[in-house]
C-alpha positions as CSV (number, residue, x, y, z in Angstrom):
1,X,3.7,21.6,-20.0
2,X,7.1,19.7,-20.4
3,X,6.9,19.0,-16.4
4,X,3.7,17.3,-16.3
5,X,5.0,14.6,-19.2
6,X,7.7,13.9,-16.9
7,X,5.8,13.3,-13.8
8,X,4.2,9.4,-13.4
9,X,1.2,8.8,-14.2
10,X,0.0,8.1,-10.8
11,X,-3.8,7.2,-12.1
12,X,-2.6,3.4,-12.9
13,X,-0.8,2.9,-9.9
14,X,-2.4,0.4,-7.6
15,X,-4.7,1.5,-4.8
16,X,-4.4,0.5,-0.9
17,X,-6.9,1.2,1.8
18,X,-5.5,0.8,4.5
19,X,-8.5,-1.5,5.6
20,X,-7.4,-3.9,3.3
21,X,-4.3,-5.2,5.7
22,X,-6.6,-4.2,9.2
23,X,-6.5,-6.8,11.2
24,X,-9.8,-5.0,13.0
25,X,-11.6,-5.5,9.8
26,X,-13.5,-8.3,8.6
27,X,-13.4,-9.4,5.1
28,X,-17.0,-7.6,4.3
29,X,-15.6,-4.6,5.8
30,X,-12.6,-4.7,3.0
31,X,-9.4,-6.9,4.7
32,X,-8.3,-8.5,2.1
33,X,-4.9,-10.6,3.6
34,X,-5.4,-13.1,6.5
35,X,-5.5,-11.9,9.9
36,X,-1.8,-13.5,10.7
37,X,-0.4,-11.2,8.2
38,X,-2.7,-7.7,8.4
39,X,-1.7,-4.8,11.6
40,X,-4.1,-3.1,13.9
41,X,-5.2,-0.3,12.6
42,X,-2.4,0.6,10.3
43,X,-2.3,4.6,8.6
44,X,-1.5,5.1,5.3
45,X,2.0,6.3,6.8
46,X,2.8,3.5,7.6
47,X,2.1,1.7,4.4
48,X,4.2,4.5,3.1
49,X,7.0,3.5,5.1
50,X,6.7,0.1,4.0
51,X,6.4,0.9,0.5
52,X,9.7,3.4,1.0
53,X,11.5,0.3,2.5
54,X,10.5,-1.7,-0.1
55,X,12.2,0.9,-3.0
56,X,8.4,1.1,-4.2
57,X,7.4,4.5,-5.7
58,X,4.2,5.7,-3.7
59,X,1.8,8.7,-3.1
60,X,-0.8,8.9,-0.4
61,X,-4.0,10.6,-0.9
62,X,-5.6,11.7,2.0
63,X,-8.7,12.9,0.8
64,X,-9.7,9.6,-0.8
65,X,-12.1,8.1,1.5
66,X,-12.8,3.9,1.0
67,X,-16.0,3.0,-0.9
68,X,-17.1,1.3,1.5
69,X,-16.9,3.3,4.6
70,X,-16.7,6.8,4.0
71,X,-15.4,7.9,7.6
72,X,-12.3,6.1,6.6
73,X,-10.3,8.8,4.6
74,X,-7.1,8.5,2.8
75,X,-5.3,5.5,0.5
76,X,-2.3,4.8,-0.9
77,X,-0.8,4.3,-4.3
78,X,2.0,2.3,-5.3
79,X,3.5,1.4,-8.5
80,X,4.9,-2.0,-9.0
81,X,5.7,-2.0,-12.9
82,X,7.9,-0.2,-14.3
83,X,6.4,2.3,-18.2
84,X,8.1,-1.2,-20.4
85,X,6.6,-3.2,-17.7
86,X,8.9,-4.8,-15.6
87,X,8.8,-5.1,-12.2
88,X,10.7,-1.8,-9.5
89,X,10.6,-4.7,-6.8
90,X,11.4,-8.0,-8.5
91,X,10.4,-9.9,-5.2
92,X,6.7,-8.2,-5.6
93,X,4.6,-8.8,-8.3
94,X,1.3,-9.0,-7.5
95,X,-1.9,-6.5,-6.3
96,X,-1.0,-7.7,-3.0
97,X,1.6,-6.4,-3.0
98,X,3.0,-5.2,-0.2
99,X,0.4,-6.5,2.1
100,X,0.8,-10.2,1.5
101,X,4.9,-10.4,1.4
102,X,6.8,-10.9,4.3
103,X,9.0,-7.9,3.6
104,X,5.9,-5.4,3.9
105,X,6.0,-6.8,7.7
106,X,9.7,-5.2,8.0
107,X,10.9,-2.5,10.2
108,X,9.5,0.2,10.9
109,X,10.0,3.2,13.1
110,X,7.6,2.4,16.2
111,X,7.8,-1.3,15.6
112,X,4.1,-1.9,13.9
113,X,5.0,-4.2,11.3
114,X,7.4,-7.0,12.3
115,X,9.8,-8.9,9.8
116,X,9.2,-12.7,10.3
């Protein structure tokens, strides 16, 4: 149908687990930013709400459950490049996205993620 052609393509987007910025977690268990920089425990919500802050087009899937750890349900994805490529959010370019750059550590609502 003419609606689906329209809708984004949300199978390349990037993928976060929320493990992968959990300060709880080790790096065999899936964190993937230093401790300094990941949040306790943080819900794919709130990654949302960074990712909204950010002006980064996102979708969270809540049945998706990480690889590694199957009791730990739900991820996010984001998209960072624009169909010709360029960047939504010129200040983030990387798979890291969000989780490594200071401005993922903004606001938010119950005061989880700090700006430095």
């Amino acid at each position: 149908s003419n609606m689906e052609a329209e809708l984004p393509n949300i199978k390349k987007w990037i993928v976060l687990y929320p493990v992968y910025i959990n300060s709880k977690k080790t790096v065999a268990e899936g964190r993937r930013i230093g401790i300094a920089k990941a949040c306790e425990n943080p819900t794919c919500a709130e990654i949302g709400d960074c990712c909204n802050y950010l002006k980064l087009p996102y979708a969270i899937e809540i049945d998706k459950a990480y690889p590694r750890d199957f009791m730990q349900r739900g991820r996010v994805r984001v998209l960072l490049k624009k169909e010709d490529g360029t960047l939504i959010n010129p200040s983030i370019s990387s798979m890291k996205m969000p989780c490594n750059s200071v401005q993922c550590r903004a606001i938010l609502w119950n005061g989880r993620l700090v700006l430095d």
